[in-house]
KOLBA-598201 format. One record per residue: x negated, y negated, z negated of N, C-alpha, C, O in turn; residue in one letter; residue number from 0. Coordinates in steps of 0.05 Angstrom, whole numbers, plus 5000, padded with zeros to 4 digits. Layout:
! residues N
   n.xx   n.yy   n.zz   ca.xx   ca.yy   ca.zz   c.xx   c.yy   c.zz   o.xx   o.yy   o.zz   aa     i
      X      Y      Z       X       Y       Z      X      Y      Z      X      Y      Z    A   NUM
...
//
This chain:
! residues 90
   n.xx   n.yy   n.zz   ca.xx   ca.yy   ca.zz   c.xx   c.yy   c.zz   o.xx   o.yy   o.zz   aa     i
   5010   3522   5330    5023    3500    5345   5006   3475   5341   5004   3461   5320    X     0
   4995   3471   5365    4988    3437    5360   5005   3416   5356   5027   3414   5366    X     1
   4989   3393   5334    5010    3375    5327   5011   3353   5362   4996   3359   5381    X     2
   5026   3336   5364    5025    3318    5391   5014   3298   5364   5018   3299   5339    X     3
   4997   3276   5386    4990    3248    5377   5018   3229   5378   5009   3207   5383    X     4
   5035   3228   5377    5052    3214    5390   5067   3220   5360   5085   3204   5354    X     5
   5061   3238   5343    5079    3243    5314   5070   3216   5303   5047   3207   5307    X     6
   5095   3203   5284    5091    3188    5266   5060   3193   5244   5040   3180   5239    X     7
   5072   3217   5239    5051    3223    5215   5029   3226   5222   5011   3226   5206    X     8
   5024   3229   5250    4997    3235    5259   4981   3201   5260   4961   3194   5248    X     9
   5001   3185   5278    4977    3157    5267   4979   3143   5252   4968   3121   5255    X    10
   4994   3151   5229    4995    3144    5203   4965   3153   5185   4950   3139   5173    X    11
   4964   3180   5190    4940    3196    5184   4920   3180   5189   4909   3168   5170    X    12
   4910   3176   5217    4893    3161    5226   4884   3147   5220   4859   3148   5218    X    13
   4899   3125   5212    4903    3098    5195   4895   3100   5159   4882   3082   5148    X    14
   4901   3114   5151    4903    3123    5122   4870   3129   5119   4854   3116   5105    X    15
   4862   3161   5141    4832    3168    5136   4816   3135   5144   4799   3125   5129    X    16
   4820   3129   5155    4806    3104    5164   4807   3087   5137   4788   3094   5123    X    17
   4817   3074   5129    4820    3068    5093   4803   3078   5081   4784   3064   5074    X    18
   4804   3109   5071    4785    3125    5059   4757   3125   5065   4739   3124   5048    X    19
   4751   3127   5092    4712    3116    5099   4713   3091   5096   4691   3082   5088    X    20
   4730   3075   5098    4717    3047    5099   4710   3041   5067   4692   3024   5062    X    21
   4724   3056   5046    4721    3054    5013   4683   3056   5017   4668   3038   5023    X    22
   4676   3084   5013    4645    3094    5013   4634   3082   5035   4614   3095   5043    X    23
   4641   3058   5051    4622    3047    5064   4615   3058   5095   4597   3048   5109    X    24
   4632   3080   5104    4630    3099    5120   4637   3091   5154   4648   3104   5172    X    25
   4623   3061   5153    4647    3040    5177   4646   3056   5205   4668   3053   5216    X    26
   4630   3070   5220    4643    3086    5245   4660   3110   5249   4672   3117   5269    X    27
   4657   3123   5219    4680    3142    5218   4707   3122   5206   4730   3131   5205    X    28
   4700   3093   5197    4731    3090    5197   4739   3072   5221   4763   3065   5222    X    29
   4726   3064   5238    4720    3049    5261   4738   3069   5284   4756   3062   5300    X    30
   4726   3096   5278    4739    3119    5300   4766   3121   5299   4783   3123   5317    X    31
   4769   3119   5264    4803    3124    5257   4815   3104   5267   4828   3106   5287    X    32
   4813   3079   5251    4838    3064    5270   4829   3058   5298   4844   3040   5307    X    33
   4814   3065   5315    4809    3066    5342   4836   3072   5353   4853   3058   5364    X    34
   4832   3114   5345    4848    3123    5347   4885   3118   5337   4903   3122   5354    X    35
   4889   3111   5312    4905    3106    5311   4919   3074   5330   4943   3071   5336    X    36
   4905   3063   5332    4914    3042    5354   4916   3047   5380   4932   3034   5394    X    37
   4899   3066   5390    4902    3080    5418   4925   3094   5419   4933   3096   5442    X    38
   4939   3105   5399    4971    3115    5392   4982   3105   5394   4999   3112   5411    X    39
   4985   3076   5378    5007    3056    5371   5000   3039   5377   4990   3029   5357    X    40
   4996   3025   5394    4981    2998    5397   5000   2972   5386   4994   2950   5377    X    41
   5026   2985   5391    5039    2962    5382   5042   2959   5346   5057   2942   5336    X    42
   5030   2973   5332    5029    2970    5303   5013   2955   5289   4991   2962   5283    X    43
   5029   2922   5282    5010    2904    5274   4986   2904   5244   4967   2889   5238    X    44
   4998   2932   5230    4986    2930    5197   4961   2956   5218   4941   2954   5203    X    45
   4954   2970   5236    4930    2984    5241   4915   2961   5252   4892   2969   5253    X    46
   4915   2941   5260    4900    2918    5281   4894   2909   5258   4869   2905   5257    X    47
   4911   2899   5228    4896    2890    5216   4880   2903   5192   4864   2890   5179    X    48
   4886   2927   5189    4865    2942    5171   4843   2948   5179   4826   2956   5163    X    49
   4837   2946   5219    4817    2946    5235   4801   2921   5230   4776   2917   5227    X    50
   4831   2898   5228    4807    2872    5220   4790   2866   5200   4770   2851   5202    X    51
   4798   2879   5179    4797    2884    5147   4759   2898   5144   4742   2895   5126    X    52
   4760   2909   5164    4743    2945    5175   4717   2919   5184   4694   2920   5175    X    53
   4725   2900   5198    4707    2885    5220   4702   2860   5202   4681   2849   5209    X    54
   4710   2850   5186    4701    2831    5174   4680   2838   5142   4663   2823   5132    X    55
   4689   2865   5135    4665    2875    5117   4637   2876   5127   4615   2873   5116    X    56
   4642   2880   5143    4608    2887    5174   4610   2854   5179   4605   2850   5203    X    57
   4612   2841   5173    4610    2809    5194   4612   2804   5217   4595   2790   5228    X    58
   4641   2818   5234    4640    2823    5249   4660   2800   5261   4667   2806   5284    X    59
   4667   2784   5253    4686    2761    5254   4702   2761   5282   4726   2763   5286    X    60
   4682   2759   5297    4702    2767    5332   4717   2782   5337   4741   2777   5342    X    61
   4707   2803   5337    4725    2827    5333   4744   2831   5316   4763   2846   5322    X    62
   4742   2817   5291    4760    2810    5266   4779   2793   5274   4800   2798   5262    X    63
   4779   2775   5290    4796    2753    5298   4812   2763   5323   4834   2756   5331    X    64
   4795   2781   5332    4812    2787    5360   4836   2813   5353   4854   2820   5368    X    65
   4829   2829   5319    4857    2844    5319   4872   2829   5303   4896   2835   5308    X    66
   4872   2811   5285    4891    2786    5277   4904   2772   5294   4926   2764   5287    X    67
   4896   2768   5314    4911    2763    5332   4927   2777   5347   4949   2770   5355    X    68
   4916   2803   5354    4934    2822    5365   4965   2830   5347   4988   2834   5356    X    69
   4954   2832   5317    4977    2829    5303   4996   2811   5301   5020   2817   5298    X    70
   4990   2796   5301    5006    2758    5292   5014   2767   5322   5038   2771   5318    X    71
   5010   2772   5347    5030    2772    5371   5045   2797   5376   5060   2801   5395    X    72
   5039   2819   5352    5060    2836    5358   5080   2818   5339   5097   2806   5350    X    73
   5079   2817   5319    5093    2807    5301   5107   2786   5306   5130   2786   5297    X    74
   5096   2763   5322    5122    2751    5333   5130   2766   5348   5155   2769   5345    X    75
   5118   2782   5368    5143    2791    5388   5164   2806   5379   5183   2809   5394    X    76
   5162   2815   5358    5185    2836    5349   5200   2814   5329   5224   2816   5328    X    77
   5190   2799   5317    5215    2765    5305   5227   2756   5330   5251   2751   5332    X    78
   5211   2755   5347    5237    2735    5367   5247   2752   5395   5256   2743   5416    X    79
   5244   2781   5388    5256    2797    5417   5235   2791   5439   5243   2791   5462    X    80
   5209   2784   5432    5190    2785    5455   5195   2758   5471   5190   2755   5495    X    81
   5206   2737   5454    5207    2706    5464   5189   2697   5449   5189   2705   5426    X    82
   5168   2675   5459    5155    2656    5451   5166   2639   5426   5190   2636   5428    X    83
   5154   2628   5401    5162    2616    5392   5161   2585   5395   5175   2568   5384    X    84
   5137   2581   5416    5142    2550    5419   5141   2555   5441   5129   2574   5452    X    85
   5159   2532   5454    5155    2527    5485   5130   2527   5499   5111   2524   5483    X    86
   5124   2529   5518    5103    2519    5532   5106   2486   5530   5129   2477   5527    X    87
   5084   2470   5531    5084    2446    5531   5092   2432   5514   5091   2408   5513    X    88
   5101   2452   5493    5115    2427    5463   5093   2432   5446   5092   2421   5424    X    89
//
């Protein structure tokens, strides 16, 4: 029986092996993992930032900034029900 990608445990996995290469220095096999695990879950703010974690060991700061950010806007959106925290214009 194949597992589906769509299992918890599966982009948890993802996420976890990705951890493990990035230890020994291994940055496109852990680059692939949370790829993948974010191509699963995209809305899971702690894989965007263990990706960022992944991108700023490499000096990769752009790319580092751009999943910090993806996190910090899931993360408000799930604090305020997917409302803005400041108005527009304030």
């Amino acid at each position: 029986m194949r597992r589906s990608h769509s299992n918890p445990r599966t982009r948890k996995s993802y996420n976890i092996r990705g951890k493990i290469w990035d230890g020994p220095g291994l940055f496109e096999r852990a680059l692939a993992d949370y790829d993948e695990a974010i191509r699963i879950d995209p809305s899971n703010p702690p894989y965007s930032m263990d990706r960022a974690i992944l991108w700023q060991h490499k000096e990769a700061l752009d790319n580092a900034l751009v999943d910090v950010d993806r996190a910090i806007r899931f993360c408000f959106a799930d604090a305020t029900g997917g409302k803005p925290l400041v108005s527009p214009g304030a």
